[in-house]
C-alpha positions in Angstrom: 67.0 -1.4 88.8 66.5 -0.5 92.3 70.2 -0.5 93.1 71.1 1.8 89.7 68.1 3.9 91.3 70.0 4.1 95.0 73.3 4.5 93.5 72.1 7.1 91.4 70.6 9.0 94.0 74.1 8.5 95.8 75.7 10.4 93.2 72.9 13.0 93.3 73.6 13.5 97.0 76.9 13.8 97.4 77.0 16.4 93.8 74.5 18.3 96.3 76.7 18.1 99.3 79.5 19.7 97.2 77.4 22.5 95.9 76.2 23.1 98.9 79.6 23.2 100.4 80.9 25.5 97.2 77.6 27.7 98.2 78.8 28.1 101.8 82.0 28.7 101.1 80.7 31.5 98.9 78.8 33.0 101.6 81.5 32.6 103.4 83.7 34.9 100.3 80.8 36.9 100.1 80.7 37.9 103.8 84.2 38.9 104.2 84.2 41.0 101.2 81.3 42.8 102.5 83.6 43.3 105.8 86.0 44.3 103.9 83.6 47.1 101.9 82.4 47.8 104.4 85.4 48.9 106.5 86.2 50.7 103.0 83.6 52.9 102.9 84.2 53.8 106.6 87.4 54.8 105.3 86.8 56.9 101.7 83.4 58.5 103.8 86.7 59.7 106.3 88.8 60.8 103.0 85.9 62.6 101.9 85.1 64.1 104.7 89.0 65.1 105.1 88.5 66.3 101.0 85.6 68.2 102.2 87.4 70.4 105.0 90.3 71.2 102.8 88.4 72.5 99.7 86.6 74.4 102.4 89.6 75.7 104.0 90.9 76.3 99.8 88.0 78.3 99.6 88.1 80.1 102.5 91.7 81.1 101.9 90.9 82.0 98.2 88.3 84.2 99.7 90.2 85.8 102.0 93.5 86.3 99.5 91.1 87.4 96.8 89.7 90.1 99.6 93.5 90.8 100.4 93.9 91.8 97.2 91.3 94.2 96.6 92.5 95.8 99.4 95.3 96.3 98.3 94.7 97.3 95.0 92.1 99.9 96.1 94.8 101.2 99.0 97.6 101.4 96.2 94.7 103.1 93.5 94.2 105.8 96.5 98.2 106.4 96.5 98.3 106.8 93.1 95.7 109.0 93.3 97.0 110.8 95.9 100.9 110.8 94.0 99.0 112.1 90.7 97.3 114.8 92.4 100.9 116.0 94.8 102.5 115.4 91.3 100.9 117.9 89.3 100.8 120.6 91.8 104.8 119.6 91.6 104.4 121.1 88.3 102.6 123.6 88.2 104.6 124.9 91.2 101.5 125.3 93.5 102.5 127.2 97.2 105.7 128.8 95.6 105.9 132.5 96.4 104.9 134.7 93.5 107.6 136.2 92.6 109.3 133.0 92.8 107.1 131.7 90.5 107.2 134.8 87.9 111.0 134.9 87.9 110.9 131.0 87.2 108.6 131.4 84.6 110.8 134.7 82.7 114.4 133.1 83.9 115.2 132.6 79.9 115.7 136.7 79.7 118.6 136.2 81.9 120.4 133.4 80.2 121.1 130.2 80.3 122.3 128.9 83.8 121.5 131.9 85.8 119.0 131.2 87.3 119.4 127.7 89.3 115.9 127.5 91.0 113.9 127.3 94.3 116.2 126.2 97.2 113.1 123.8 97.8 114.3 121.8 94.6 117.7 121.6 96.0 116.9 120.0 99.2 115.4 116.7 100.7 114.5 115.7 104.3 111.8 113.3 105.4 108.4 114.1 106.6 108.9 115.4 110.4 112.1 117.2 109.5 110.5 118.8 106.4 107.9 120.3 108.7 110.3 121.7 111.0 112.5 122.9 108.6 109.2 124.9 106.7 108.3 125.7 109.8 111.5 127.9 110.7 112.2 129.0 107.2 108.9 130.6 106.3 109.2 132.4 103.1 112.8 131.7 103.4 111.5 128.0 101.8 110.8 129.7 98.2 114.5 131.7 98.3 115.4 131.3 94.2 119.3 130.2 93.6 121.1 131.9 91.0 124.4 131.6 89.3 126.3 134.8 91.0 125.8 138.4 92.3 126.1 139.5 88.4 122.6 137.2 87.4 121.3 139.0 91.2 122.0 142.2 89.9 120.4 141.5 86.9 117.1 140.1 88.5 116.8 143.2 90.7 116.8 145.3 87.9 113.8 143.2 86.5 112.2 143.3 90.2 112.3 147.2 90.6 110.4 147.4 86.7 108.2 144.8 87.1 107.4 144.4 91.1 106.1 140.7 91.6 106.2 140.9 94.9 108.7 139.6 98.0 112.1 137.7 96.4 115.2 136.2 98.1 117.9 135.3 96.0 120.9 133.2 97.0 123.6 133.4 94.9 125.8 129.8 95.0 129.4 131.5 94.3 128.5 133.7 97.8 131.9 132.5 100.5 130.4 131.4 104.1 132.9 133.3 106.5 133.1 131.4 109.7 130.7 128.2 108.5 130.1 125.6 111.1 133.0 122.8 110.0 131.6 120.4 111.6 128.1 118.6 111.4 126.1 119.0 114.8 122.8 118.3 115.9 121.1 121.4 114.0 118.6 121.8 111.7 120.9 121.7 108.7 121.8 117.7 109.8 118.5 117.1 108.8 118.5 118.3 105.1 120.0 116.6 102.4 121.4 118.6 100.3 120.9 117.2 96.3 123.4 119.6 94.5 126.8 120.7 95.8 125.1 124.4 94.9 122.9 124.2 97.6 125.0 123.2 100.4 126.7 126.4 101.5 123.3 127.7 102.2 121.8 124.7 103.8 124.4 125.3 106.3 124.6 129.4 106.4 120.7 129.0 106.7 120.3 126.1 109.1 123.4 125.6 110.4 123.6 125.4 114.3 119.3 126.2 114.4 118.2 123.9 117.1 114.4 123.7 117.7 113.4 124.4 121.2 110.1 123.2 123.3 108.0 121.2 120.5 109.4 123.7 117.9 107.3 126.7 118.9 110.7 128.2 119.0 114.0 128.0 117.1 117.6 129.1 118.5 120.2 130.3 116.5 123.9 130.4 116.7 123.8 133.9 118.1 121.7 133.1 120.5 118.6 134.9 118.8 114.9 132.9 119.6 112.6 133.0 116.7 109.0 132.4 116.8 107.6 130.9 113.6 104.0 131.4 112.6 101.2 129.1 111.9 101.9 127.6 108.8 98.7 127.2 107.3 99.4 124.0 105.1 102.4 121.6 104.0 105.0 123.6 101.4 107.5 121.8 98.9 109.8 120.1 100.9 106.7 118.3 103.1 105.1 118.1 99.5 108.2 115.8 98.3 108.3 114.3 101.6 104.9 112.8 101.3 105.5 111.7 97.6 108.6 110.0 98.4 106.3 108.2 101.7 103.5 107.6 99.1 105.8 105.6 96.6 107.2 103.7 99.6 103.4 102.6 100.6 102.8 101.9 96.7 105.4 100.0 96.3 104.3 98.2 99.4 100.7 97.7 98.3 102.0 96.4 95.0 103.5 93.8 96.7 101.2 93.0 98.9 98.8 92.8 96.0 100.6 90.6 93.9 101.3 88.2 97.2 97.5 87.5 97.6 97.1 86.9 94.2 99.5 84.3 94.6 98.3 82.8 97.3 94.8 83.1 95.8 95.5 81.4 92.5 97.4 78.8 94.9 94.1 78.3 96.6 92.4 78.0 93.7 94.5 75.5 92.6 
């Protein structure tokens, strides 16, 4: 009995040096995965932390494009504002001279094709040019095309009954004796002319016209120095000018616009 009893608790101790071995060797399992958890959260708390900057730098660009964008809507809501507005005084022929503007308005009682228009709807040149070229011409700016001396002779007869008031007519089958040939550096290079109607007058009326000292004069081929008047505010030609520079800037904003709504929407994404 007593040696069952010792080899018995033989077995017993050596069963408990194995477990206590396979429990060590757990600890041991157990210690180097928390090493190894813990170097892992060290490392997603520096992915998060990375996460964390760029959603903030997302939202920061979002912000930022989505701010873009308002600006540029309400800068290319202003233009259009500001096109509408230059548009309809296009129209309704605001600045033109009045007799300009009643012989426009009447030009069916001479017949069809008579009556061309203003010499300002003829003619194009940017936004400094325009003003210079106002800015010599004067009333000259609202001078009404017309077909022929016939379709003149027929308008003065209407002019003498009905007096509207100061007219120049420029009839587009008049011959320029002695036109300047060649293009120079005078005010007519500056104009562009948009019918072949109005060309022999761009150059008869600006042709070898140079602006002297900050235009506060203007030379002409004779040698004859005008000095233009305060012009009190911008006629056609600046009119057009600035529409043509507003739908540039439009255009612009419109792009701008739709580029920080991409980048926005990127963002978001």
């Amino acid at each position: 009995d007593a040696l069952r009893r010792h080899d018995a608790i033989r077995t017993e101790q050596l069963q408990l040096f194995d477990a206590a071995e396979s429990v060590a060797r757990e600890v041991e399992d157990a210690r180097v995965a928390l090493d190894v958890a813990r170097v892992r959260v060290v490392e997603t708390a520096d992915i998060r932390d990375a996460a964390d900057a760029t959603v903030q730098a997302a939202r920061e660009t979002e912000s930022s494009a989505r701010s873009d964008a308002l600006r540029a809507e309400e800068v290319h809501a202003a233009l259009e504002g500001r096109a509408h507005a230059l548009q309809a005084l296009e129209r309704e022929r605001v600045g033109l001279a009045p007799a300009a503007a009643k012989l426009l308005r009447e030009r069916a009682r001479f017949g069809d094709g008579a009556i061309l228009g203003p010499l300002s709807d003829y003619i194009s040149a940017g936004s400094l040019p325009a003003a210079l070229i106002e800015r010599y011409l004067g009333a000259t700016v609202h001078a009404v095309l017309v077909r022929d001396r016939a379709a003149a002779d027929a308008i003065r007869e209407w002019h003498v009954a009905t007096q509207p008031g100061p007219l120049l007519l420029l009839p587009v089958d008049t011959s320029f004796v002695g036109a300047a040939a060649e293009p120079s550096d005078d005010l007519a290079t500056l104009v562009n002319a948009t019918d072949p109607s109005a060309a022999g007058w761009v150059r008869a009326l600006l042709g070898q016209v140079r602006p002297v000292e900050e235009a506060t004069a203007f030379i002409d081929a004779r040698g004859a120095i005008w000095l233009p008047a305060t012009v009190a505010g911008p006629g056609p030609l600046r009119r057009r000018a600035e529409l043509t520079d507003i739908t540039r800037e439009m255009q612009s904003a419109a792009a701008s616009s739709r580029q920080a709504s991409e980048i926005a929407g990127r963002a978001r994404e």
